[in-house]
C-alpha positions as CSV (number, residue, x, y, z in Angstrom):
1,X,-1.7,34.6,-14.8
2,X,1.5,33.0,-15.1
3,X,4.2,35.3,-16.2
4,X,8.3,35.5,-17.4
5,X,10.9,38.0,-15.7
6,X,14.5,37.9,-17.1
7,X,17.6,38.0,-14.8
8,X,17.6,41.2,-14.5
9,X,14.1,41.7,-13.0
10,X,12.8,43.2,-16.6
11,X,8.8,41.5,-16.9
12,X,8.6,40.0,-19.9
13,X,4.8,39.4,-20.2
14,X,2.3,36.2,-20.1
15,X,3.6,32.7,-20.7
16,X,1.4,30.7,-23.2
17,X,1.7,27.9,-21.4
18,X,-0.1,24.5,-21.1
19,X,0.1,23.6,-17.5
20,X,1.3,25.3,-14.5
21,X,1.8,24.5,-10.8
22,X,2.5,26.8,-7.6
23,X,3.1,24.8,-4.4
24,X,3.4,26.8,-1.7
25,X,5.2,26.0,1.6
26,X,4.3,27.7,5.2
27,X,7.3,25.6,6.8
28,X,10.1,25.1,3.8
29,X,10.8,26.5,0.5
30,X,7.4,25.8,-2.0
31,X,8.7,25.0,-6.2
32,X,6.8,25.3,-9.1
33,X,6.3,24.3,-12.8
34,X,5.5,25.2,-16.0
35,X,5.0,23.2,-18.8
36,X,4.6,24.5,-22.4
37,X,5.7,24.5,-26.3
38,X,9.0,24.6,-27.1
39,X,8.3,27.5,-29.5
40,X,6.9,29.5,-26.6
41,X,10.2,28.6,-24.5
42,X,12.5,29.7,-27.4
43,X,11.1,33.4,-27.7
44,X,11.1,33.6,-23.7
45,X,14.6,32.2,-23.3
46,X,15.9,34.7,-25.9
47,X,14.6,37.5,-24.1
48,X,16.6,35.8,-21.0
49,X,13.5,34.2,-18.9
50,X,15.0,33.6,-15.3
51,X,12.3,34.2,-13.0
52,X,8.7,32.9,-12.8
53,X,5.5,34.8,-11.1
54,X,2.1,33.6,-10.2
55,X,-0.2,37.4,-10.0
56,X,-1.9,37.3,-6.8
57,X,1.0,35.4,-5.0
58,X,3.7,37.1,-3.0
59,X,6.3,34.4,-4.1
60,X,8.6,34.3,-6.8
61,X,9.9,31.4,-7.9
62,X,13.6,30.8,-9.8
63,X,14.7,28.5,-12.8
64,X,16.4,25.6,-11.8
65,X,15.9,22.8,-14.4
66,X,15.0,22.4,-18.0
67,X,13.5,20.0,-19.5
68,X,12.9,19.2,-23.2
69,X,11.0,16.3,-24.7
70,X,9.8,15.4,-27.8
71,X,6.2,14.1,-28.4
72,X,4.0,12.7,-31.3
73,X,2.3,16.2,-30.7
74,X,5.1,18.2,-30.9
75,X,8.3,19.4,-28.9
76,X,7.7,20.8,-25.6
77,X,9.6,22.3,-22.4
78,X,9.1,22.2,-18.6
79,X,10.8,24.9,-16.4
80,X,10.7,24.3,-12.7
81,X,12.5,25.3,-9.9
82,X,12.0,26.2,-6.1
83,X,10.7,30.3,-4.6
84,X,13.5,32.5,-4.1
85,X,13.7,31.4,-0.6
86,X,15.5,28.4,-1.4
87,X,18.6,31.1,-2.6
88,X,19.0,31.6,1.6
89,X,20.6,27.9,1.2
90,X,23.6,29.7,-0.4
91,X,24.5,31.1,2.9
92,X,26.2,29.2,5.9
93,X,28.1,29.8,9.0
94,X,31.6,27.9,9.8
95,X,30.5,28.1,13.5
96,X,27.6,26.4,15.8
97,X,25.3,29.2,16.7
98,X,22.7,29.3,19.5
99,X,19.8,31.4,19.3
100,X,18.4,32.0,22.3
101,X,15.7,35.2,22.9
102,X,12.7,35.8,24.6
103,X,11.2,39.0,23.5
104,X,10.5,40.1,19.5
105,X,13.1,42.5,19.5
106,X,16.0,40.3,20.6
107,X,14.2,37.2,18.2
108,X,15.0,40.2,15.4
109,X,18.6,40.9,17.2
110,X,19.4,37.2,17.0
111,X,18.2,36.4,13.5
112,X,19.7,39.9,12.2
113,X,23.0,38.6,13.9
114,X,23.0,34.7,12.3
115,X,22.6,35.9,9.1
116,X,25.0,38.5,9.4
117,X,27.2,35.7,9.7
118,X,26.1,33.3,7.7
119,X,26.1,35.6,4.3
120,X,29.8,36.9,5.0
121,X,32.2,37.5,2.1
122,X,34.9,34.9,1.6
123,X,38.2,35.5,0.7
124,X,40.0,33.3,-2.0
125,X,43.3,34.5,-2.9
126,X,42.8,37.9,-2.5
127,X,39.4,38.4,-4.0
128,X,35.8,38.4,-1.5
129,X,32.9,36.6,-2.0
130,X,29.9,36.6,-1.1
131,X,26.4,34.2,-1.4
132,X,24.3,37.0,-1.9
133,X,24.4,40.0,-2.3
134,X,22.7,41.5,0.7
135,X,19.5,39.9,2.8
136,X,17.7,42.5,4.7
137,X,14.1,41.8,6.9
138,X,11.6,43.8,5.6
139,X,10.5,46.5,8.0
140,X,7.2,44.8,8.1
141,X,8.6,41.8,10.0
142,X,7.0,40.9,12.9
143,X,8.5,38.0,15.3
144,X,7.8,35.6,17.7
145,X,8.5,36.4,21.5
146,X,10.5,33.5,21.6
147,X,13.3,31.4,20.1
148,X,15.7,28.8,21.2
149,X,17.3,26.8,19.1
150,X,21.1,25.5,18.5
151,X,22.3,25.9,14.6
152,X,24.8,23.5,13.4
153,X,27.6,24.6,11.6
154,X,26.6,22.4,8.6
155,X,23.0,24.0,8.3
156,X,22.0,26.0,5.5
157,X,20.5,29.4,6.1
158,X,17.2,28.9,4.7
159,X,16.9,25.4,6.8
160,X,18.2,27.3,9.9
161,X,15.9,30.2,9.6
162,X,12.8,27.9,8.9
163,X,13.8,25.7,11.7
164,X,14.5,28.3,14.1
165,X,10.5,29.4,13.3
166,X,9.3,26.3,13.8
167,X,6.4,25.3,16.5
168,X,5.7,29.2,16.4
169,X,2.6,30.8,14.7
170,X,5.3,32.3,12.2
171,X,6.7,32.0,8.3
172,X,8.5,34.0,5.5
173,X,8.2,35.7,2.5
174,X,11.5,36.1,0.3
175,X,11.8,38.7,-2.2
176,X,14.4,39.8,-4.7
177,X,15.1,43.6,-3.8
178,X,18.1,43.7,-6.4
179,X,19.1,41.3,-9.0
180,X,22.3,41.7,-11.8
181,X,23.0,43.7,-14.4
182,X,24.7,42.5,-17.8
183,X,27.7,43.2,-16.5
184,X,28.0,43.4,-12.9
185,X,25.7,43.3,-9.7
186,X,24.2,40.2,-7.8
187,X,20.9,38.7,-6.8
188,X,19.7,40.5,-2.8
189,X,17.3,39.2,-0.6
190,X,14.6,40.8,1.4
191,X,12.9,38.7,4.3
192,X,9.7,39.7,5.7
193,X,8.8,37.5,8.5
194,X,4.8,37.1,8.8
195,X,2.5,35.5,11.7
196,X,-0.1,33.3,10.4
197,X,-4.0,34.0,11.2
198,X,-6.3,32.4,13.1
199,X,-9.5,32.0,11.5
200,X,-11.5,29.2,13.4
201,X,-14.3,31.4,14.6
202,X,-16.9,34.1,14.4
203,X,-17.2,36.3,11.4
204,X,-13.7,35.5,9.5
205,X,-14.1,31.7,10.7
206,X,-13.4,29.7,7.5
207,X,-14.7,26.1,7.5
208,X,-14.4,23.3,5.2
209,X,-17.0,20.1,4.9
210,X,-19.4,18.6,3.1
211,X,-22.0,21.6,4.8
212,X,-20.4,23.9,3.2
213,X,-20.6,22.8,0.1
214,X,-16.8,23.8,-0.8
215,X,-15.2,20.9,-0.6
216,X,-14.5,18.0,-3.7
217,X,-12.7,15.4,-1.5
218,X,-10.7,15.3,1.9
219,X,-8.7,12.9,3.0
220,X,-6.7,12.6,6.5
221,X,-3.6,10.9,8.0
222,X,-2.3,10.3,11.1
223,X,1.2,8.5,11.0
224,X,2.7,7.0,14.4
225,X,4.9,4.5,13.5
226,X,8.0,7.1,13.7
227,X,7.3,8.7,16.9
228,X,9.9,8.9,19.6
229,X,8.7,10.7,22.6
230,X,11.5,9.6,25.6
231,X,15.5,10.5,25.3
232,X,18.4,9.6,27.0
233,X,21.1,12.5,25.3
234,X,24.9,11.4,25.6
235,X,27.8,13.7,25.2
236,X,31.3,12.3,25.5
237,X,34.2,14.3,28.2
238,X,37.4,14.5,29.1
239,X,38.3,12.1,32.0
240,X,39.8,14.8,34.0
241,X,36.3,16.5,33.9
242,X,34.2,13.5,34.2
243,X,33.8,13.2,38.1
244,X,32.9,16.7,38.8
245,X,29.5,16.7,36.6
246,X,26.5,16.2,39.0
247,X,23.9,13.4,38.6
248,X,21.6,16.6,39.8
249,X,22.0,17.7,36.0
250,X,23.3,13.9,34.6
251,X,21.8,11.1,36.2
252,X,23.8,8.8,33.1
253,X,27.1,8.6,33.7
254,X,29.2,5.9,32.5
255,X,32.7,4.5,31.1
256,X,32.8,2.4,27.8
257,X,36.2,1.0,26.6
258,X,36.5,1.2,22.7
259,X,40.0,-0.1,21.3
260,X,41.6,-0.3,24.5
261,X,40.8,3.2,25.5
262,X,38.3,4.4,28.5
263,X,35.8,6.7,27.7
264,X,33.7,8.7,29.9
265,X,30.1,10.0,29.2
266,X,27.9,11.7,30.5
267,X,23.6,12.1,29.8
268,X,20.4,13.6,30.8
269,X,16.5,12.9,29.5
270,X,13.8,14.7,27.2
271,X,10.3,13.8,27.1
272,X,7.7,15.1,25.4
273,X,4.3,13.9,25.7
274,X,2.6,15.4,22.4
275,X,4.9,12.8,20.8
276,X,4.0,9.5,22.6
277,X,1.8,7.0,20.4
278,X,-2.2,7.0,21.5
279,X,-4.0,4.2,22.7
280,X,-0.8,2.5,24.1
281,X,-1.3,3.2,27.6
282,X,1.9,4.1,29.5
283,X,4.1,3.2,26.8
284,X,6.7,5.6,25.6
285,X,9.0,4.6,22.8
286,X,12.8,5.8,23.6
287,X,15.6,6.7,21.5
288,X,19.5,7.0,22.3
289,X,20.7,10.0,20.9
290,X,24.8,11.0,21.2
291,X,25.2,14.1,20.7
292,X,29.1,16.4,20.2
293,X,28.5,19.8,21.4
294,X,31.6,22.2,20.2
295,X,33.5,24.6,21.6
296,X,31.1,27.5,19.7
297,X,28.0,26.1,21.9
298,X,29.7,25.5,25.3
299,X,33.0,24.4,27.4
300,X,32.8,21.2,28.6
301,X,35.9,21.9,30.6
302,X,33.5,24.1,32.8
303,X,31.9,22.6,35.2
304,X,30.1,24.9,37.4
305,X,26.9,24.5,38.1
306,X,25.8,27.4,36.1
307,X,27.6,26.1,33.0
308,X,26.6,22.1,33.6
309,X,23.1,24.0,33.2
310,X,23.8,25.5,30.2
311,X,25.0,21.9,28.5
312,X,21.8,20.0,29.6
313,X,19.7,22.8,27.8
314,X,22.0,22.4,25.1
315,X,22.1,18.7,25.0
316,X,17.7,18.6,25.6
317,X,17.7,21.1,22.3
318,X,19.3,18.4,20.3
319,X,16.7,16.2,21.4
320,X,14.1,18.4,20.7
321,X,15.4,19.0,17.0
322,X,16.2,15.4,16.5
323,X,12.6,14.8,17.3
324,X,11.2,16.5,14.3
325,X,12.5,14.0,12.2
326,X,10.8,11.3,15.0
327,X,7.5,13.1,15.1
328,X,3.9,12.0,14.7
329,X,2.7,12.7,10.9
330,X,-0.9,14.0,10.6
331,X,-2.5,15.7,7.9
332,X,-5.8,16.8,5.8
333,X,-5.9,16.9,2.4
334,X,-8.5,18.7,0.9
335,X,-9.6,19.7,-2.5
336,X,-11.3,22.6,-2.3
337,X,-13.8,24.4,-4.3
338,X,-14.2,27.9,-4.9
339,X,-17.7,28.1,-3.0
340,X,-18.3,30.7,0.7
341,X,-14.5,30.8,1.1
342,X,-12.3,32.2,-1.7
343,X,-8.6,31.0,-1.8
344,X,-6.7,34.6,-1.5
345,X,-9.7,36.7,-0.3
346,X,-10.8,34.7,3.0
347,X,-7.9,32.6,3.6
348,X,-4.3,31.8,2.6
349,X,-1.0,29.7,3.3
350,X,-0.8,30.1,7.3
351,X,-4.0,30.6,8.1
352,X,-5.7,28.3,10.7
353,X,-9.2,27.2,9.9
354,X,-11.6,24.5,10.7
355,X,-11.8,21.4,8.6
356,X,-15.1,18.9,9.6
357,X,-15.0,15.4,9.1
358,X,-18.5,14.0,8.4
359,X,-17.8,10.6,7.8
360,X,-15.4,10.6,11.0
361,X,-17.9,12.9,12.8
362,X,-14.5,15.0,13.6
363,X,-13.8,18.7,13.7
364,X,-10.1,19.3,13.8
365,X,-8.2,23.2,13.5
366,X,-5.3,23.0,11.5
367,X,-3.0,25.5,9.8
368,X,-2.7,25.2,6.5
369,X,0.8,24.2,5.7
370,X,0.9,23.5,1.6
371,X,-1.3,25.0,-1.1
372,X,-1.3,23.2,-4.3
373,X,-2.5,24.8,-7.5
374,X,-2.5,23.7,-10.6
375,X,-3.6,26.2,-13.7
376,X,-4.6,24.1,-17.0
377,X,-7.3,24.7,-19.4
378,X,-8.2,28.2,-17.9
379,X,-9.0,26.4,-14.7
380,X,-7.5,26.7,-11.0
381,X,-7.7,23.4,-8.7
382,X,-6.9,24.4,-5.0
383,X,-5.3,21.5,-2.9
384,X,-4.5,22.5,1.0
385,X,-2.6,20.2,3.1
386,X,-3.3,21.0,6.9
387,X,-0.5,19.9,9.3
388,X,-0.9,19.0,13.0
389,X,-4.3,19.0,13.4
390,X,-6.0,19.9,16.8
391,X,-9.3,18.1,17.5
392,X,-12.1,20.0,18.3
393,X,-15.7,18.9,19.7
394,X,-17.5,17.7,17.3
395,X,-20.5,20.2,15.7
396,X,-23.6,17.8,14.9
């Protein structure tokens, strides 16, 4: 059931509506649609429609376009927009901030504290402002033992908060815990942070194939021609500086003369092997990445060894982020039906289950990373995309 909440959070009831989709995300912000007479637009905008829900999903998603066209049928209008979450992107922080923890309780600490800064007020002539009203974490959060990641001054919350989670078991749910009134008030946040399950085995093991008679079609990817898996990270520094950094932390040091002027550099390396092209042998495709670390992350004036420690890790960080846009793309899409394992009951967005292959005589476990529905006709079709799939022995 698709249905209609105004700006102030007021339910308005059901939406008559012709088609509907509800794409959920594990790893990014999921958007929706919902396409339907104008007629039954008009009474819902005049009550002041604002918000869309999908019963059964914890998401909410927020009107961000409208579209009106005109048909031999009739006149008709699509709403769309992305989930709530996509309202973190309001926020942003004026400095580079590095998150770096390695228990739950100071991933919490260090999250609690980026936010903190990143949904300050702003000051403009005397009066504040501020993105949202408040964003809290739900007390039902539960974090990952480990984080370490740089954040750009540039980044958006939302993208900062999703990157910082990613490569862990863990993803978000955003909900609106106040919203405005006619007259006053703005639109607050609440995060609850969520681990995703593992259901590959045993009694809550869910498993999709041709055996189990639940699936229409599959398909599956794998991508290489992307993939960088060696780095050589360069960060220009002062000449006065430049001698005293040790080729124990820098083995690339070198000089380049641009426009008359002499400028001195200094890099380490990054490898990752769950990046480098299969069947290739010992062939590992490199990338030259320069990087300009700011006074917020470090002080490349310092050059103890302590300190010429702390820039490497920095500098290897930016690899590793810059990576995710060099990465290996592999996927399984499958259209699943509604047969042994029920969409909501035995598995959800996060989960990771066990997708066979029989035509590839492959069993991979994969998390499942979108879920596409589309509601039309009184029917639900239930598309999963699976990301990074990890092969398993084949079950004949």
């Amino acid at each position: 059931m698709i249905r209609a909440i105004d700006y102030t959070g007021e339910l308005l009831g059901s939406i008559d509506f012709i088609e509907a989709s509800w794409d959920r995300r594990w790893s990014e912000p999921g958007e929706f649609m919902v396409y339907m007479t104008l007629d039954e637009y008009n009474r819902l905008n005049a009550l002041g429609m604002k918000y869309i829900e999908n019963v059964g999903r914890p998401e909410q998603g927020i009107i961000q376009k409208t579209e009106y066209s005109k048909e031999q049928s009739g006149s008709f209008v699509t709403v769309s927009g992305f989930f709530v979450d996509k309202l973190l992107d309001f926020g942003v922080y004026r400095k580079t901030q590095v998150l770096e923890a390695n228990t739950a309780a100071a991933v919490k600490t260090a999250i609690s504290s980026y936010i903190a800064n990143a949904n300050a007020a702003v000051a403009v002539d005397g009066v504040s402002y501020r993105p949202l009203a408040s964003v809290s974490i739900n007390s039902d959060s539960v974090f990952p033992s480990k984080v370490d990641i740089s954040i750009d001054q540039d980044m958006q919350m939302g993208e900062a908060i999703y990157s910082a989670l990613s490569g862990t078991d863990y993803g978000l749910t955003v909900k609106v815990s106040s919203y405005p009134s006619q007259n006053s008030g703005a639109i607050g946040i609440d995060i609850i942070f969520k681990k995703g399950t593992r259901k590959t085995e045993g009694e809550n093991g869910v498993f999709f194939g041709k055996a189990y008679n639940n699936v229409d079609d599959m398909s599956y990817t794998l991508d290489e021609s992307a993939e960088k898996c060696l780095y050589e990270v360069i960060q220009e520094v002062e000449a006065e500086h430049y001698s005293k950094f040790s080729t124990t932390y820098f083995p690339i040091k070198y000089t380049e003369v641009e426009e008359g002027t002499t400028k001195y550099f200094i890099g380490c390396t990054y490898f990752y092997s769950g990046n480098q092209p299969g069947g290739i042998g010992n062939c590992y495709p490199k990338k030259i990445l320069k990087t300009s670390l700011s006074s917020d992350e470090c002080d490349l004036k310092v050059t103890t060894a302590a300190n010429q420690q702390k820039i490497k890790s920095l500098m290897q960080k930016k690899a590793q982020l810059d990576m995710l846009e060099h990465y290996k793309v592999e996927e399984i899409s499958i259209n699943v039906l509604q047969e042994r394992f029920i969409y909501m009951q035995d598995y959800s967005l996060g989960d990771v289950c066990a997708a066979l292959i029989d035509d590839l005589e492959q069993m991979y476990y994969a998390r499942i990373e979108e879920v596409n529905e589309t509601h039309k006709n009184n029917m639900v079709e239930i598309q999963l995309v699976l990301g990074t799939p990890s092969k398993q022995k084949w079950r004949r």
